[in-house]
PDB file of N, CA, C and O in Angstrom:
ATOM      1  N   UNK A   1       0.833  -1.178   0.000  1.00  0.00           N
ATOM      2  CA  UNK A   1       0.000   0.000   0.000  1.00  0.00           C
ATOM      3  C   UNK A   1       0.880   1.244   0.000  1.00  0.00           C
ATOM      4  O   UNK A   1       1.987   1.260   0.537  1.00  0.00           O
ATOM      5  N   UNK A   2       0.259   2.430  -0.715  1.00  0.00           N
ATOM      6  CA  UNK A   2       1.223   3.655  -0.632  1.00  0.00           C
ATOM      7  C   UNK A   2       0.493   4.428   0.596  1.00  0.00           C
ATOM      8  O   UNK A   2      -0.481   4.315   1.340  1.00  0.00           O
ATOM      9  N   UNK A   3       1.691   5.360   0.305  1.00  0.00           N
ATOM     10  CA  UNK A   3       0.889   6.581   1.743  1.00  0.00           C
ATOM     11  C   UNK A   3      -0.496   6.569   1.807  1.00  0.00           C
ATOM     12  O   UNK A   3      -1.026   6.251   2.871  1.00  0.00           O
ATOM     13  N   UNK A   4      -1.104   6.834   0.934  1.00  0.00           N
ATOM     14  CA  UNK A   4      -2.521   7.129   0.920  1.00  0.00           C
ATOM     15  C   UNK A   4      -3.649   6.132   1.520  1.00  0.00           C
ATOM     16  O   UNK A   4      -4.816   6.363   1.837  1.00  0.00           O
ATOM     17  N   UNK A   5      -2.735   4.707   1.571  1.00  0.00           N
ATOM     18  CA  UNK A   5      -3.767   3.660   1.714  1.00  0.00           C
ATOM     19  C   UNK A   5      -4.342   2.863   0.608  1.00  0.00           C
ATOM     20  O   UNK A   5      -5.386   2.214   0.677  1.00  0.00           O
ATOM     21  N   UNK A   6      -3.356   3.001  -0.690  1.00  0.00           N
ATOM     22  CA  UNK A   6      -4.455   2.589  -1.726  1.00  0.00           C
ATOM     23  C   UNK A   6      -3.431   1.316  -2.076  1.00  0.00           C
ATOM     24  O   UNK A   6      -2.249   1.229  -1.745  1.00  0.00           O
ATOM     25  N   UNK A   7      -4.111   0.487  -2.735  1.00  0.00           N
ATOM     26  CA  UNK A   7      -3.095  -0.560  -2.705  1.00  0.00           C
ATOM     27  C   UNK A   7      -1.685  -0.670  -4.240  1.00  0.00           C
ATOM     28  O   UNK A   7      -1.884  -0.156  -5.340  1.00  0.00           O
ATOM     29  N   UNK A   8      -0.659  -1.286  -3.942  1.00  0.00           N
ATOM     30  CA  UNK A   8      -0.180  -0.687  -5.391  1.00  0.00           C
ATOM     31  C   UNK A   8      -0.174  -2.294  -6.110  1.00  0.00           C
ATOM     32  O   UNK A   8      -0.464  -3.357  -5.561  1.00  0.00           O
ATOM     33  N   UNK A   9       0.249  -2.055  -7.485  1.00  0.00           N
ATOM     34  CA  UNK A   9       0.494  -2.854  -8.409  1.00  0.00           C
ATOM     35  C   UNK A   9       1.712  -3.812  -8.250  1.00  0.00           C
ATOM     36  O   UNK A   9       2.892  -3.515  -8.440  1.00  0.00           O
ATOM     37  N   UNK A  10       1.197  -5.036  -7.860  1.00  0.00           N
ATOM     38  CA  UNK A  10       2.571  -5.678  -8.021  1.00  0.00           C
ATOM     39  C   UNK A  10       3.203  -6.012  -9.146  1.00  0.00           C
ATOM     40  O   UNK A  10       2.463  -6.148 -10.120  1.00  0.00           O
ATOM     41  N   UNK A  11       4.269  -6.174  -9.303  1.00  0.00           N
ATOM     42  CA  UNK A  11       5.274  -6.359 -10.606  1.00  0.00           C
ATOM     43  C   UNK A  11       5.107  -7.851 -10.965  1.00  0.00           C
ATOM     44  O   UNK A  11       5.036  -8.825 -10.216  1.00  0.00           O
ATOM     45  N   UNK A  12       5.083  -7.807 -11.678  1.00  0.00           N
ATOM     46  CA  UNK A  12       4.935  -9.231 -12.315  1.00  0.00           C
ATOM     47  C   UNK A  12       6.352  -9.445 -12.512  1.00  0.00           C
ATOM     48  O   UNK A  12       7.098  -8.582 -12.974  1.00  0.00           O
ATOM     49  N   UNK A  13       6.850 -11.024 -12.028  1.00  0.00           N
ATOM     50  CA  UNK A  13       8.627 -11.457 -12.264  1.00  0.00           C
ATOM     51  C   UNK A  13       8.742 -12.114 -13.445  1.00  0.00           C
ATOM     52  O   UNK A  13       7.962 -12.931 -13.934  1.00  0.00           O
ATOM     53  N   UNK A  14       9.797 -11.688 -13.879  1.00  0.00           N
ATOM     54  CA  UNK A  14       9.997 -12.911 -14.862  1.00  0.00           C
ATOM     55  C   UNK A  14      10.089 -14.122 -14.466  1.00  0.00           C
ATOM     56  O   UNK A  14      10.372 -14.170 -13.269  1.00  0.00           O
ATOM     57  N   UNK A  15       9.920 -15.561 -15.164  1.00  0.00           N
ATOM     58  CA  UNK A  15       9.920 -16.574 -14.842  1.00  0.00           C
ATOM     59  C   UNK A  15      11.790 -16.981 -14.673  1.00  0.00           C
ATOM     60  O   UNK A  15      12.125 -17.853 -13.870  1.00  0.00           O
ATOM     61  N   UNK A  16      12.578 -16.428 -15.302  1.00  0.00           N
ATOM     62  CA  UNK A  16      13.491 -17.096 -15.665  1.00  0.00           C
ATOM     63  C   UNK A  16      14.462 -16.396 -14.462  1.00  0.00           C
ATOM     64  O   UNK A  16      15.479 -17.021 -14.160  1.00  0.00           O
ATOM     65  N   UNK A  17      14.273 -15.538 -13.995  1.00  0.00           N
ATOM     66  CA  UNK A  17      14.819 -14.753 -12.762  1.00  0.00           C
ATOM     67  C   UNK A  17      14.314 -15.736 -11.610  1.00  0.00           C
ATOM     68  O   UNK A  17      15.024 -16.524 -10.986  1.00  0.00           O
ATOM     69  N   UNK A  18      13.348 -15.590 -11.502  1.00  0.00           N
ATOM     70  CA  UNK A  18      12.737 -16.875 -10.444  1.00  0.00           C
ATOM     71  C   UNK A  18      13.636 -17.943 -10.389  1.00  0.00           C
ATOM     72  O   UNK A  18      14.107 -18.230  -9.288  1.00  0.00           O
ATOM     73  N   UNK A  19      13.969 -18.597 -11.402  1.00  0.00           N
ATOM     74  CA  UNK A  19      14.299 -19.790 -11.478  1.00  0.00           C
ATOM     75  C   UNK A  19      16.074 -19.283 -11.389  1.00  0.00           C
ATOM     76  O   UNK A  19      16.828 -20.232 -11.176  1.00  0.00           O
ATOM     77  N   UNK A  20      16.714 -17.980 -11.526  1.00  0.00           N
ATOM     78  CA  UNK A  20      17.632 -17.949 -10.949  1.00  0.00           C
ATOM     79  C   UNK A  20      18.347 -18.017  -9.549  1.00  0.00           C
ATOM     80  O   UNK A  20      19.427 -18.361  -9.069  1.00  0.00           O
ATOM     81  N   UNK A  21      17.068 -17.466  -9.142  1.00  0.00           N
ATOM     82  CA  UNK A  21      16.911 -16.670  -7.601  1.00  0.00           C
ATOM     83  C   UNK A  21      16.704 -17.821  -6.822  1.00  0.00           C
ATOM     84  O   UNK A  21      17.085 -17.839  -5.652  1.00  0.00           O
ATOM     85  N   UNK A  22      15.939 -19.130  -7.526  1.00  0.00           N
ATOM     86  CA  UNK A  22      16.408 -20.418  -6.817  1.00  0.00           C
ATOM     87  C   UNK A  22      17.408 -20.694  -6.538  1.00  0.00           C
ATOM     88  O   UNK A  22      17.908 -20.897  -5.432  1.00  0.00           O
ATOM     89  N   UNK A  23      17.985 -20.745  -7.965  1.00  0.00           N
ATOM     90  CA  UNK A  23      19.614 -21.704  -7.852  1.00  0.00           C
ATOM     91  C   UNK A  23      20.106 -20.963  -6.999  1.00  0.00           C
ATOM     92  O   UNK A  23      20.617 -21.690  -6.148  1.00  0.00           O
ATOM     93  N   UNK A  24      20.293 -19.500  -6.647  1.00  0.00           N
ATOM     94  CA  UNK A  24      21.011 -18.621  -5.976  1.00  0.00           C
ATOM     95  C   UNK A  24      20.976 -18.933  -4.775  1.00  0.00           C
ATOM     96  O   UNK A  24      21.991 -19.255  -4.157  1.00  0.00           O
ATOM     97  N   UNK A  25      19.706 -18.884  -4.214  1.00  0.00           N
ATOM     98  CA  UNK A  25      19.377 -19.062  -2.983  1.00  0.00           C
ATOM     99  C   UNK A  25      20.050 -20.681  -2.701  1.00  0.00           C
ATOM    100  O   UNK A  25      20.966 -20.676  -1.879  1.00  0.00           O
ATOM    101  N   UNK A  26      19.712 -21.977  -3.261  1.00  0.00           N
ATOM    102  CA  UNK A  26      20.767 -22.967  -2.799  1.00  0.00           C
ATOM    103  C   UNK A  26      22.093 -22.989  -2.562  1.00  0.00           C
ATOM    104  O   UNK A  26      22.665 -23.574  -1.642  1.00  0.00           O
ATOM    105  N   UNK A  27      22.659 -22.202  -3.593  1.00  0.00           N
ATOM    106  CA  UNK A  27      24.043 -21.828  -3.743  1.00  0.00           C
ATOM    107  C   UNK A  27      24.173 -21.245  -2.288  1.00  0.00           C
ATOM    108  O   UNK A  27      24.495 -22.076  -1.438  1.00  0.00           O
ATOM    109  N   UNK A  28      23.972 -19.931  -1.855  1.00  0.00           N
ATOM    110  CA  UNK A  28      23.333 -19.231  -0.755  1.00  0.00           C
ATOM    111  C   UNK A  28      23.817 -19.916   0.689  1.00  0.00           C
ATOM    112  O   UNK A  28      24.749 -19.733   1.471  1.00  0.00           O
ATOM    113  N   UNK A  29      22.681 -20.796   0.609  1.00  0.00           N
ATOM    114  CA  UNK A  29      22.188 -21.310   1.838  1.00  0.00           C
ATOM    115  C   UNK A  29      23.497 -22.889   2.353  1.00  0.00           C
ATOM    116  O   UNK A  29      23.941 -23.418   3.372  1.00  0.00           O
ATOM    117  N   UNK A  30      23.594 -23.017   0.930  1.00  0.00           N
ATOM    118  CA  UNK A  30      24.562 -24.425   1.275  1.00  0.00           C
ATOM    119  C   UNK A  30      25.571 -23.943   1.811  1.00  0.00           C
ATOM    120  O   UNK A  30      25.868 -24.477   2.880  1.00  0.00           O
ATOM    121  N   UNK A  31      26.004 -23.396   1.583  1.00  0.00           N
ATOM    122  CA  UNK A  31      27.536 -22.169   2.217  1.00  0.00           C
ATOM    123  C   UNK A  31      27.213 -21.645   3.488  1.00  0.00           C
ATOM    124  O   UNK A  31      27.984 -21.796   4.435  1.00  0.00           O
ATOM    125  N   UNK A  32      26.514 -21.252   3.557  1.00  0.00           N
ATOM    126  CA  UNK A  32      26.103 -20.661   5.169  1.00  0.00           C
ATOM    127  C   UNK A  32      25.612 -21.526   6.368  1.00  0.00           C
ATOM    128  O   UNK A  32      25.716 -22.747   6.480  1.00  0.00           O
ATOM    129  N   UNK A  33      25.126 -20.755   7.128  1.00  0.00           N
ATOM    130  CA  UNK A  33      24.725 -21.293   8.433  1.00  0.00           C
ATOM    131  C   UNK A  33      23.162 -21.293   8.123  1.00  0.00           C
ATOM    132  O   UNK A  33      22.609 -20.549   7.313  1.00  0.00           O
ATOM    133  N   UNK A  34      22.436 -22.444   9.063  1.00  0.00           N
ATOM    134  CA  UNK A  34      21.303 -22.708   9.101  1.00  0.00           C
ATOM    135  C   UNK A  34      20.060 -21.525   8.677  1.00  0.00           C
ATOM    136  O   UNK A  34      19.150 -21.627   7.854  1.00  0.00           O
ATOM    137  N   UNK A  35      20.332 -20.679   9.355  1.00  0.00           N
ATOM    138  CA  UNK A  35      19.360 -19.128   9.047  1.00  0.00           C
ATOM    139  C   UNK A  35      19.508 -18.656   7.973  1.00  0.00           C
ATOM    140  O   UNK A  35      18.714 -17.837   7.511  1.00  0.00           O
ATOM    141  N   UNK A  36      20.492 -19.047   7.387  1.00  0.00           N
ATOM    142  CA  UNK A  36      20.640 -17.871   5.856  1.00  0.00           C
ATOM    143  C   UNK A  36      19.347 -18.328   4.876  1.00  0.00           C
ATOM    144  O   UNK A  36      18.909 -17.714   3.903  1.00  0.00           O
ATOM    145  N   UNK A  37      18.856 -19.653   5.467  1.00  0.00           N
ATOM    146  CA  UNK A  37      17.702 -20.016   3.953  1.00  0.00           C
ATOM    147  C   UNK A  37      16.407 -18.803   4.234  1.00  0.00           C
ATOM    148  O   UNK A  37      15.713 -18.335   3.330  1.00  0.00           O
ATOM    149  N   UNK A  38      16.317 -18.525   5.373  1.00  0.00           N
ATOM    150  CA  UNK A  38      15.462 -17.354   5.944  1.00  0.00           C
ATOM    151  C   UNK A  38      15.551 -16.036   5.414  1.00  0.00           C
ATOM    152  O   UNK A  38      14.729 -15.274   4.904  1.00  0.00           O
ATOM    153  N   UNK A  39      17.048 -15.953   5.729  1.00  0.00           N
ATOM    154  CA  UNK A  39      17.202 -14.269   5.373  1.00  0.00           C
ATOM    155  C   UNK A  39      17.202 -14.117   3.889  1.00  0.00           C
ATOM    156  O   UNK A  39      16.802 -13.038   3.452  1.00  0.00           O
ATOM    157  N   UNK A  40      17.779 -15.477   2.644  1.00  0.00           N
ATOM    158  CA  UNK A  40      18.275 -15.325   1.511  1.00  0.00           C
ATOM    159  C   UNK A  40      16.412 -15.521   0.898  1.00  0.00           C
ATOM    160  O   UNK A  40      15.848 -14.842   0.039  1.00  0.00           O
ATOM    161  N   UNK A  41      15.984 -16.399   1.517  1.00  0.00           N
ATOM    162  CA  UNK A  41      14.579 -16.737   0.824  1.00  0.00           C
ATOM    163  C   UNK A  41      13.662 -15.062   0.627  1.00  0.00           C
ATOM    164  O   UNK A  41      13.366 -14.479  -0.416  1.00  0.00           O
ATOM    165  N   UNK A  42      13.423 -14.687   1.976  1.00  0.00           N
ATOM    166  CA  UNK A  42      13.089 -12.973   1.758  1.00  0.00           C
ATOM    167  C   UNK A  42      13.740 -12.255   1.275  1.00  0.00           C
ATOM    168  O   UNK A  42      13.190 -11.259   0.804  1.00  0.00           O
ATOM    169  N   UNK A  43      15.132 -12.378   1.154  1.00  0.00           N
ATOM    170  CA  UNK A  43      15.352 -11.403   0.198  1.00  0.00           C
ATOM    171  C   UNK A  43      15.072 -11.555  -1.203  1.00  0.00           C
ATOM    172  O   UNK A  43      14.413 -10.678  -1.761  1.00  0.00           O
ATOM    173  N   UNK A  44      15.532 -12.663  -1.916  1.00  0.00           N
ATOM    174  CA  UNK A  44      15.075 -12.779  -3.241  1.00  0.00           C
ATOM    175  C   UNK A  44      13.551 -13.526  -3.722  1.00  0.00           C
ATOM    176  O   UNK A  44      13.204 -13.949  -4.825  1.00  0.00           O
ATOM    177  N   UNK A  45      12.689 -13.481  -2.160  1.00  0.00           N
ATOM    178  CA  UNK A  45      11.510 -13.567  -2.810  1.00  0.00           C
ATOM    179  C   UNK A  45      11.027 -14.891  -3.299  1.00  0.00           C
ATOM    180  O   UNK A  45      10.085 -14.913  -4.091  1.00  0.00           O
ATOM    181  N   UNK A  46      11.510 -15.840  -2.955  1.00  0.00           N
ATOM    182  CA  UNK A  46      11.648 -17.174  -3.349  1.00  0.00           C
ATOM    183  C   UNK A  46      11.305 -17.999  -1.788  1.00  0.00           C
ATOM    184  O   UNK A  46      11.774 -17.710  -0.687  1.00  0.00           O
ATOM    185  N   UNK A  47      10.425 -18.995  -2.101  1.00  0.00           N
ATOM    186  CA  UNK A  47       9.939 -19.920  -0.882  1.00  0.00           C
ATOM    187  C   UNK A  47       9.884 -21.616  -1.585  1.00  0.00           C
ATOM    188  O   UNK A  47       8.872 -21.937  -2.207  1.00  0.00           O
ATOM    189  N   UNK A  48      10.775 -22.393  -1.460  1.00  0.00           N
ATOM    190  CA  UNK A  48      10.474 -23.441  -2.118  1.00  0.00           C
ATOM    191  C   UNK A  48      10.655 -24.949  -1.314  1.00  0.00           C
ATOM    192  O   UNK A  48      11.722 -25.562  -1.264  1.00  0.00           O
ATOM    193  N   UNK A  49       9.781 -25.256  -0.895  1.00  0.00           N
ATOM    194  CA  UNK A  49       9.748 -26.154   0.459  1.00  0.00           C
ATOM    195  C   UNK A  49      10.754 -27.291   0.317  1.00  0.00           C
ATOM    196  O   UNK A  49      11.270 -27.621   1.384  1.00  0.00           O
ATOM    197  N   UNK A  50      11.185 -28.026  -0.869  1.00  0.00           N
ATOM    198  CA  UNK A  50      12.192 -29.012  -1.514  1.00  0.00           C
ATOM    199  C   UNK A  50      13.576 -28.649  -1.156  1.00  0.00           C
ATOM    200  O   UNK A  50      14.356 -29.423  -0.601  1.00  0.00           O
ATOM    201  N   UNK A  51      13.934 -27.023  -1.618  1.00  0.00           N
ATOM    202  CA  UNK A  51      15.093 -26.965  -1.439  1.00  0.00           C
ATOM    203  C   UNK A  51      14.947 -26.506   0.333  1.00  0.00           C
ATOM    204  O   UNK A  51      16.044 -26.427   0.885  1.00  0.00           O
ATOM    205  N   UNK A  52      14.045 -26.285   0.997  1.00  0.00           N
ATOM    206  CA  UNK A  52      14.392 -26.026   2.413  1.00  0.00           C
ATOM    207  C   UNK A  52      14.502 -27.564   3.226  1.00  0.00           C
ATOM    208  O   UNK A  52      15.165 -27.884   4.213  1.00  0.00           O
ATOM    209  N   UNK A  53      13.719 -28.220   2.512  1.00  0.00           N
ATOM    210  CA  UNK A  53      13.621 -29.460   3.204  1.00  0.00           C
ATOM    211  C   UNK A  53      15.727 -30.133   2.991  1.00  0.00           C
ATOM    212  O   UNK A  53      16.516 -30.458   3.878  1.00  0.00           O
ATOM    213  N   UNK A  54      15.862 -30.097   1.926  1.00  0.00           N
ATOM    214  CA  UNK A  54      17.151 -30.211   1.858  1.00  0.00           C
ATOM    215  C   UNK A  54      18.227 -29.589   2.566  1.00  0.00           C
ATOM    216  O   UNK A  54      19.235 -30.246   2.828  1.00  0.00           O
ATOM    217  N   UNK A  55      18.124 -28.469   2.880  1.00  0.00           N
ATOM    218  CA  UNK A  55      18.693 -27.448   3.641  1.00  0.00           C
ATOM    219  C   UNK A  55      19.067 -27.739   4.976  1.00  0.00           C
ATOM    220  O   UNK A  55      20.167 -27.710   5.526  1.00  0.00           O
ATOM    221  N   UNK A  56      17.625 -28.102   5.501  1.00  0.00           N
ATOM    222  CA  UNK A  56      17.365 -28.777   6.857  1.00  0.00           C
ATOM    223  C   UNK A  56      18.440 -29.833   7.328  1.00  0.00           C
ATOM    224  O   UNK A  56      19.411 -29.961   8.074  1.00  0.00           O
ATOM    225  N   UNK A  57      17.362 -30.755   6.086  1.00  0.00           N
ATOM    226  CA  UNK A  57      18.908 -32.077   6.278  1.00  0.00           C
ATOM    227  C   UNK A  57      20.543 -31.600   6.110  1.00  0.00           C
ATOM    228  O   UNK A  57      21.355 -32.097   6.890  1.00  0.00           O
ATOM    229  N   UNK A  58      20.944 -30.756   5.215  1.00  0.00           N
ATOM    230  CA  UNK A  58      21.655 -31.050   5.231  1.00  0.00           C
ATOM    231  C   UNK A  58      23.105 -29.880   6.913  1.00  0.00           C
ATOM    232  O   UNK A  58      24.287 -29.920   7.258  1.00  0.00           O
ATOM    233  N   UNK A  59      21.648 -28.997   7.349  1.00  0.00           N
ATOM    234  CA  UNK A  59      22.439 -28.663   8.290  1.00  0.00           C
ATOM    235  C   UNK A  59      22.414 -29.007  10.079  1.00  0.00           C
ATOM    236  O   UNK A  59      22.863 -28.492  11.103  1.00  0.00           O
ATOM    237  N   UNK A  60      21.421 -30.454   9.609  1.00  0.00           N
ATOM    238  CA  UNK A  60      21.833 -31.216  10.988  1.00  0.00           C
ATOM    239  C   UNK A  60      22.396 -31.911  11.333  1.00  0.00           C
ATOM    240  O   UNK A  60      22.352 -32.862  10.552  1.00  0.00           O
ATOM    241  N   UNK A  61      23.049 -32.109  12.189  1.00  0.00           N
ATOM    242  CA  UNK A  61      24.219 -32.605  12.561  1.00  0.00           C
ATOM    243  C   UNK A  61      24.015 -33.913  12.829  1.00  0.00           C
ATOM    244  O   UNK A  61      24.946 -34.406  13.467  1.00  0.00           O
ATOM    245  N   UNK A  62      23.005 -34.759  12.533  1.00  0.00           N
ATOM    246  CA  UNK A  62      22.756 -36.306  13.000  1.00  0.00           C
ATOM    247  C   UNK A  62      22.368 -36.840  11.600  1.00  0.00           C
ATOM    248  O   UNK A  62      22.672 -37.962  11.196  1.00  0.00           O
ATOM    249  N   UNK A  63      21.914 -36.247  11.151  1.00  0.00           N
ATOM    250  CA  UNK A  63      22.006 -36.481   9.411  1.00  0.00           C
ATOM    251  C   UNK A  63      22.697 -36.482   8.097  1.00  0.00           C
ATOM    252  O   UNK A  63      22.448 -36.077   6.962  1.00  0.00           O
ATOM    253  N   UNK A  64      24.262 -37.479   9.079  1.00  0.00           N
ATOM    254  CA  UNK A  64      25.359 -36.783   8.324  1.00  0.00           C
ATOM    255  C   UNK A  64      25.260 -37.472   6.901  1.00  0.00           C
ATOM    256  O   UNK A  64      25.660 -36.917   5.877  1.00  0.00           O
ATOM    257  N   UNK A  65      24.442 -39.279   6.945  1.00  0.00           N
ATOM    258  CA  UNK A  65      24.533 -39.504   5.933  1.00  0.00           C
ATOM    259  C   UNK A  65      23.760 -39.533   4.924  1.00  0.00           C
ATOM    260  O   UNK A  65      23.922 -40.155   3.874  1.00  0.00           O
ATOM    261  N   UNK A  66      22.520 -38.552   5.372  1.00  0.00           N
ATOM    262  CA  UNK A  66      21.492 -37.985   4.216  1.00  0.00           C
ATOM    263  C   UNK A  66      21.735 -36.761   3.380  1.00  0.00           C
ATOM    264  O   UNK A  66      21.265 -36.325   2.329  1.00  0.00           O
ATOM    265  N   UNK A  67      22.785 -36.311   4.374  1.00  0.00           N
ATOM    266  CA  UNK A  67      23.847 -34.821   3.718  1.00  0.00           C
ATOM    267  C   UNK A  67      24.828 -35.405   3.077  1.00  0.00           C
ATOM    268  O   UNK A  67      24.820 -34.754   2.032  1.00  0.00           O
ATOM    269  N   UNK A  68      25.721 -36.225   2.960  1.00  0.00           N
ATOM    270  CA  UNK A  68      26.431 -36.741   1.585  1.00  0.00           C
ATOM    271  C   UNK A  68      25.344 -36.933   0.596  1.00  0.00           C
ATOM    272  O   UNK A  68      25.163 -36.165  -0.348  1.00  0.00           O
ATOM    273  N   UNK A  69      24.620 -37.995   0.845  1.00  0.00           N
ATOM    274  CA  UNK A  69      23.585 -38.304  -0.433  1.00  0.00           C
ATOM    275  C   UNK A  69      22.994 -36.967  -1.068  1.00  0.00           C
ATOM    276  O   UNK A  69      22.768 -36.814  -2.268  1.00  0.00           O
ATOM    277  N   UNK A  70      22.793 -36.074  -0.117  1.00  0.00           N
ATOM    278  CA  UNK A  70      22.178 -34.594  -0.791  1.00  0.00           C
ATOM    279  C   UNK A  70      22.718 -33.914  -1.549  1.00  0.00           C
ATOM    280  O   UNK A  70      22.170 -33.241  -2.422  1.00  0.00           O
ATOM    281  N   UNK A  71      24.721 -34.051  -1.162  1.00  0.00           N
ATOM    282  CA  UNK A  71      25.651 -33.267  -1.794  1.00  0.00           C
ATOM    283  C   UNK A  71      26.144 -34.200  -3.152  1.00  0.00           C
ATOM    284  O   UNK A  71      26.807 -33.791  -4.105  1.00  0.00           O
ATOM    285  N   UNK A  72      25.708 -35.320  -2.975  1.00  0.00           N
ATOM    286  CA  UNK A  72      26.395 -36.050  -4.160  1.00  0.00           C
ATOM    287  C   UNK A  72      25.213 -35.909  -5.131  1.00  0.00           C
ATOM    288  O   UNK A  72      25.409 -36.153  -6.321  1.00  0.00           O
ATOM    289  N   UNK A  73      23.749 -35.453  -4.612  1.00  0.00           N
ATOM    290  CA  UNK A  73      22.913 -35.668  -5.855  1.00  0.00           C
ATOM    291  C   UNK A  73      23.453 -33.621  -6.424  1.00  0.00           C
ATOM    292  O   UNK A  73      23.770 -33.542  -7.611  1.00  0.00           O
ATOM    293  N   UNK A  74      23.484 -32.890  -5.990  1.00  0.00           N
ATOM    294  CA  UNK A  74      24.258 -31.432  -5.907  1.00  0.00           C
ATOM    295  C   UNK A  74      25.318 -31.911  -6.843  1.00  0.00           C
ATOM    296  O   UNK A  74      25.081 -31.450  -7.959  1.00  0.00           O
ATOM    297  N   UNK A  75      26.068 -32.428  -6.838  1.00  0.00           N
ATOM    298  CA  UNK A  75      27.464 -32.575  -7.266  1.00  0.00           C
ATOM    299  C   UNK A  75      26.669 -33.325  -9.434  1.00  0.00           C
ATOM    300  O   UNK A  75      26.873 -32.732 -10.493  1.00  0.00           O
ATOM    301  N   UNK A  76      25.961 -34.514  -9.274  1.00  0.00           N
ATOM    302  CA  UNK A  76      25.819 -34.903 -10.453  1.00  0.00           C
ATOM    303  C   UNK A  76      24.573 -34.527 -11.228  1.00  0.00           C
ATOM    304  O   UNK A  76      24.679 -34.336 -12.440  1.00  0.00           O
ATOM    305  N   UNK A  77      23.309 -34.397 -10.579  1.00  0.00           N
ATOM    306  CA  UNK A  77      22.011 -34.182 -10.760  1.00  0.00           C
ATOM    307  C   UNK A  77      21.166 -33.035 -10.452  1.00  0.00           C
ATOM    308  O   UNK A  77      19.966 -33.074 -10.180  1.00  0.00           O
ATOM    309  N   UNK A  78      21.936 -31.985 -10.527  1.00  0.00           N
ATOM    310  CA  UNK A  78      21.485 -30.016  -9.932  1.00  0.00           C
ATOM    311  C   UNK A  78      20.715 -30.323  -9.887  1.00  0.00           C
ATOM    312  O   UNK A  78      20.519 -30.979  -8.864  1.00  0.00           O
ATOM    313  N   UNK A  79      19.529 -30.203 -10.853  1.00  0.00           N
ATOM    314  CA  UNK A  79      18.224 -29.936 -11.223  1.00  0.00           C
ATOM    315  C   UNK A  79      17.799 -30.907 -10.142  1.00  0.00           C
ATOM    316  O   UNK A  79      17.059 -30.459  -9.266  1.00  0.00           O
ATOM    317  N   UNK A  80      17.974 -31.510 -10.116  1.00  0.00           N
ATOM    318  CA  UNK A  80      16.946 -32.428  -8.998  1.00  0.00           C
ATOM    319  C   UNK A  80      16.770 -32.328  -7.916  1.00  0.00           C
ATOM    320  O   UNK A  80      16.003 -33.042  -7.271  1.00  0.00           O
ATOM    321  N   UNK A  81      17.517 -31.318  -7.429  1.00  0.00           N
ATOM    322  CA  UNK A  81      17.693 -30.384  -6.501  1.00  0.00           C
ATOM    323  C   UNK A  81      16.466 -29.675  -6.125  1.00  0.00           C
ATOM    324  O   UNK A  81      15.853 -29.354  -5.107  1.00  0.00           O
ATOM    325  N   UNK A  82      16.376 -29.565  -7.489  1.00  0.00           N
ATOM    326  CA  UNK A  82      14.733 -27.532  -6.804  1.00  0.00           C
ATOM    327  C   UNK A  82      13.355 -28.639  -7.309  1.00  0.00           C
ATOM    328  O   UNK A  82      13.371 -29.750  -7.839  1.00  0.00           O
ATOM    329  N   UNK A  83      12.339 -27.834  -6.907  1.00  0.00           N
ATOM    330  CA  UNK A  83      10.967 -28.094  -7.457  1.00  0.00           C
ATOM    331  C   UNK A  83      10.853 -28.330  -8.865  1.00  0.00           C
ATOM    332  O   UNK A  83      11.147 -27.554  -9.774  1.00  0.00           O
ATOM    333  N   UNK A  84      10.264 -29.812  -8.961  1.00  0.00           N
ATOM    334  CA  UNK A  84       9.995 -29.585 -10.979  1.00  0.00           C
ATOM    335  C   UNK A  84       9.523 -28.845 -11.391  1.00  0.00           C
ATOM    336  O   UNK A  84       9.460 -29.151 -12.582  1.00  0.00           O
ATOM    337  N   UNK A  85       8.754 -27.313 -11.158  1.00  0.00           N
ATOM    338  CA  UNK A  85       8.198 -26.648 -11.822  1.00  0.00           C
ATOM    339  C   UNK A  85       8.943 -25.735 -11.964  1.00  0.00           C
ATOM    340  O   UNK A  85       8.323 -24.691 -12.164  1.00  0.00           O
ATOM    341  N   UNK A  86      10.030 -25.620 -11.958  1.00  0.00           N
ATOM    342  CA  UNK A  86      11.213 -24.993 -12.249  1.00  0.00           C
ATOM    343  C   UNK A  86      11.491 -25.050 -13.464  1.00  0.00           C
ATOM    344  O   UNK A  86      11.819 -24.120 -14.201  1.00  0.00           O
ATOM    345  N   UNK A  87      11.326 -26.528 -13.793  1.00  0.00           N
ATOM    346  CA  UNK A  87      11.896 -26.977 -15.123  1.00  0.00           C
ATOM    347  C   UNK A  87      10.530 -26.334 -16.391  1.00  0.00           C
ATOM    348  O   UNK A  87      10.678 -26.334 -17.613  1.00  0.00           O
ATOM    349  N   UNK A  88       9.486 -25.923 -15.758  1.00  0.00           N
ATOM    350  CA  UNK A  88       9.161 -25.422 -16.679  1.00  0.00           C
ATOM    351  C   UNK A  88       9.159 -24.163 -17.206  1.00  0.00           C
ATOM    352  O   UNK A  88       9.711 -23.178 -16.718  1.00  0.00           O
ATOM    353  N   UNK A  89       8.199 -24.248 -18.732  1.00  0.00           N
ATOM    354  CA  UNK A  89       8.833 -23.132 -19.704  1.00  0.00           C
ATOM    355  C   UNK A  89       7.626 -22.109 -19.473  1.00  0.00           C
ATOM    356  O   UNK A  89       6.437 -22.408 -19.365  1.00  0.00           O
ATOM    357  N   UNK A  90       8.317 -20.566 -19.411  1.00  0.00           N
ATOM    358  CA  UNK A  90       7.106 -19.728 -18.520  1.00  0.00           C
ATOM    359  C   UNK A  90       7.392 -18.481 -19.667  1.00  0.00           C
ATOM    360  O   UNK A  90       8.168 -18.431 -20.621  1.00  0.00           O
ATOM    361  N   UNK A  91       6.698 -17.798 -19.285  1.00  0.00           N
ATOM    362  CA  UNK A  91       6.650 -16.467 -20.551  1.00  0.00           C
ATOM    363  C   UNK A  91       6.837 -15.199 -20.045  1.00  0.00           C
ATOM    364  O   UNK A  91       6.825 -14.226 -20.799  1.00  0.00           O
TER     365      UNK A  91
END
């Protein structure tokens, strides 16, 4: 809403920014500490429950060997990484 109270126009995203702002945000979050999927997700606007669920696993400490399997599918199979609707083609 602006000063006035009136509501404004949201921007419509491109699809293909989205689908950057994913990869980013994994990139992001794998490097950091547990909170960054928080701070990086609001900032670029991106909420994607797959790559948080991954995130999770891979920053607890009793789940060491569901975090190799996470980093080795990272390492050969990216894409399989984010939400399939990623993979699709948007306008």
């Amino acid at each position: 809403m602006d000063s006035w109270g009136n509501r404004k126009v949201v921007d419509y995203r491109d699809w293909n920014e989205t689908i950057d702002r994913s990869h980013e945000l994994w990139d992001k979050t794998v490097k950091g500490v547990k909170d960054d999927y928080k701070k990086y997700s609001k900032a670029f606007g991106v909420q994607d429950v797959i790559t948080k669920g991954f995130v999770d696993i891979l920053k607890d400490r009793k789940k060491k060997h569901e975090a190799k399997k996470i980093l080795a599918i990272a390492e050969h199979k990216y894409y399989k990484l984010f939400n399939p609707f990623l993979r699709l083609l948007g306008k």
